[in-house]
C-alpha positions in Angstrom: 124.7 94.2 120.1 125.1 91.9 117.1 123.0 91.8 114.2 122.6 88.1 115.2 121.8 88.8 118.6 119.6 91.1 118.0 117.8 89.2 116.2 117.1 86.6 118.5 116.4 89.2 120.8 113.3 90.2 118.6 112.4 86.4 118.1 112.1 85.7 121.7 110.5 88.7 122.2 107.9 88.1 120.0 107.2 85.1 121.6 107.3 86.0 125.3 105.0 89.1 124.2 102.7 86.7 122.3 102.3 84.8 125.4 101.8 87.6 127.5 99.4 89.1 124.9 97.4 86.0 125.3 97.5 85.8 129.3 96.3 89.1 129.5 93.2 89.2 127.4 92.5 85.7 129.2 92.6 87.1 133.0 91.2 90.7 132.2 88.6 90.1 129.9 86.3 90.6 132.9 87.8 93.9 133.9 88.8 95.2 130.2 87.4 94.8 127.4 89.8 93.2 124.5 88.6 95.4 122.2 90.0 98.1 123.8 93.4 96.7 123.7 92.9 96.5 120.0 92.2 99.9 120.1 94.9 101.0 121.9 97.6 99.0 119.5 96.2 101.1 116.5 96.4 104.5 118.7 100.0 103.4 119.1 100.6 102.7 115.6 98.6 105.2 113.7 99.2 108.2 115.9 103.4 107.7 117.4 104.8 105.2 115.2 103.4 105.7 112.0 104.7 109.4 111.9 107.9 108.7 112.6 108.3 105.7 110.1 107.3 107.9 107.4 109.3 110.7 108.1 112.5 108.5 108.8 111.4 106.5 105.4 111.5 110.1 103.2 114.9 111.0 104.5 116.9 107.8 103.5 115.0 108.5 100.2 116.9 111.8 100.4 113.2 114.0 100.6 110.9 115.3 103.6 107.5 114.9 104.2 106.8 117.6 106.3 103.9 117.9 108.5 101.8 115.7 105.9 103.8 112.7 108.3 101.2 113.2 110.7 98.2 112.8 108.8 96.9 109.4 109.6 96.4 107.0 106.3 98.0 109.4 104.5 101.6 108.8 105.7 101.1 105.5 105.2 99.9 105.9 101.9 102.9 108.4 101.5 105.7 105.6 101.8 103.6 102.6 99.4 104.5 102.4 96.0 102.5 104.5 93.5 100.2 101.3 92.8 99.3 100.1 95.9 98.9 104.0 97.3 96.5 104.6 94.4 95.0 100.5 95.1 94.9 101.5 99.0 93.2 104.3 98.6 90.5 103.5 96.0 89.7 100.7 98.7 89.6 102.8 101.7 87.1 105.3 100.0 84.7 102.3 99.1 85.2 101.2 102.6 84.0 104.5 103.3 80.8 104.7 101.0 79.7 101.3 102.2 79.8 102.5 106.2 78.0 105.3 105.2 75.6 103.5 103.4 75.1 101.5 106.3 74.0 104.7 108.1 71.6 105.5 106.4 67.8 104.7 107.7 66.2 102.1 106.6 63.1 103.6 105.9 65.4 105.6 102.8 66.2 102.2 101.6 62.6 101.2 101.9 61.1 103.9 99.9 63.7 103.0 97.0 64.0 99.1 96.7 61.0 98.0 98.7 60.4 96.9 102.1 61.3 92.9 101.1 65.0 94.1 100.1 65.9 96.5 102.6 65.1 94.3 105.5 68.3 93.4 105.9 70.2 95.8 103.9 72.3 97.5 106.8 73.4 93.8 107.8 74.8 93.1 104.6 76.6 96.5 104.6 78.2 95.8 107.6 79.5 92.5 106.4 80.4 93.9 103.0 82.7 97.0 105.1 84.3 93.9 106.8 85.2 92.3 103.3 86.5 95.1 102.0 88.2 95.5 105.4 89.8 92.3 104.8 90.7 93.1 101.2 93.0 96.4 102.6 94.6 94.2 104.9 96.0 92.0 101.9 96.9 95.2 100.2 98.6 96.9 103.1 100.2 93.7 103.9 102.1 93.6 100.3 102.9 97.3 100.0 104.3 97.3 103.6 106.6 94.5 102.7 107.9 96.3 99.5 108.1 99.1 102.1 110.0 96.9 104.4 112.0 95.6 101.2 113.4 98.9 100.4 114.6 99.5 103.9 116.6 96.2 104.0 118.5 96.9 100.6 119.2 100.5 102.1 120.4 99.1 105.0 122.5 96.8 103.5 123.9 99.1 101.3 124.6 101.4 104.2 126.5 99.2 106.1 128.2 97.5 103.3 126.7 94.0 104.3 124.6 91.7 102.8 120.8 91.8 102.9 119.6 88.5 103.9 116.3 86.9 104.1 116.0 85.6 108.0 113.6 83.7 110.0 113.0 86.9 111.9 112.6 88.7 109.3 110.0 86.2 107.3 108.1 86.8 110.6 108.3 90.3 110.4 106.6 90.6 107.1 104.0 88.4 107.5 102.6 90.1 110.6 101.9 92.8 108.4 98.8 91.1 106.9 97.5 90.7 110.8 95.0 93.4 112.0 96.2 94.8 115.5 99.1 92.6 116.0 101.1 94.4 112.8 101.7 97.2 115.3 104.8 94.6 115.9 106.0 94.6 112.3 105.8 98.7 112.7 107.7 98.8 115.8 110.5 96.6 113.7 111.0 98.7 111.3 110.8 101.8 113.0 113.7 100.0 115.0 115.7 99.8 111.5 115.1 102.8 110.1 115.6 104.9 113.7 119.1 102.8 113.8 120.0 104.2 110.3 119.0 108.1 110.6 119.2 108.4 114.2 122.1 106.4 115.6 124.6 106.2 112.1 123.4 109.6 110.7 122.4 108.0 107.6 122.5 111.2 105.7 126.1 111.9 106.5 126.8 108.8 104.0 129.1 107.0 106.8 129.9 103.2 106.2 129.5 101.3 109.5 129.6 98.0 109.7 126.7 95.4 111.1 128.2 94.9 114.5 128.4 98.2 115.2 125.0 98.6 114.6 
């Protein structure tokens, strides 16, 4: 298959799984719960994909990651840049403070700051973890797309072609700042990277061309 067909492949994909995406939580809301769909994506992603991204990512960087690529956050936080591991990272423990705050009773928080301004204290932690939430997003977004960037110039190196900025591809990044729904961008470039190590023995130093692939 054609690098051109392929893509439109992944195009129309996208859009015939959007729609089914959508018809399903629709008609079995009342027998599942969406939520658990959502769930279920991050299983996916977290727990098969993610592994093999990161080890597949450390071997066209010519290194191994070992068991550590099944550690979740952590082998996502192995492939980011130095920055935006050490940025991630700082924001996932703060996201982890404030939940735990939020568990604490509020009777604690009562004694403390006084009955008037830990009414509604828990509340406002919750929303606060959601922010923060929201902030990691952003930040996984960026660093997955200098992830992504990487594995495009690698590619095209590989296969002596030029690397190209596509509608497809546009897409592909941008789903990366989408909670849930990223799970798509993953399976992408899990495609790319399997394609490379897998199928054209990246390590072998080959030259292949893009039809090929």
């Amino acid at each position: 298959m054609s690098k051109k067909d392929r893509e439109s492949f992944y195009i129309l994909g996208f859009i015939l799984g959007m729609i089914a995406i959508c018809l399903v939580v629709r008609y079995s809301a009342k027998f599942i719960n969406p939520l658990y769909l959502g769930i279920f994506a991050v299983i996916v992603q977290v727990f098969i994909i993610m592994p093999r991204i990161a080890k597949m990512y450390y071997k066209i960087m010519g290194a191994d990651l070992g068991f550590q690529a099944y550690v979740p956050i952590y082998n996502e936080l192995a492939i980011y840049s130095p920055v935006m591991a050490n940025v991630s990272l700082v924001i996932w423990l703060l996201d982890a403070l404030i939940l735990g705050m939020s568990c604490i009773e509020n009777s604690v928080y009562e004694s403390i700051l006084g009955m008037h301004a830990a009414f509604n204290i828990t509340h406002s932690l919750i929303w606060a973890a959601i922010l923060v939430y929201l902030v990691q997003c952003l930040v996984r977004g960026i660093a997955m797309c200098q992830v992504s960037s990487v594995v495009y110039r690698k590619r095209a190196e590989f296969y002596q072609a030029p690397n190209k900025t596509t509608v497809f591809r546009v897409l592909q990044l941008f789903l990366y700042f989408i909670p849930f729904i990223r799970v798509y961008s993953f399976c992408v470039l899990f495609d790319k990277l399997y394609t490379m190590t897998k199928v054209s023995h990246y390590k072998e130093r080959k030259q292949y061309s893009m039809e090929e692939e």
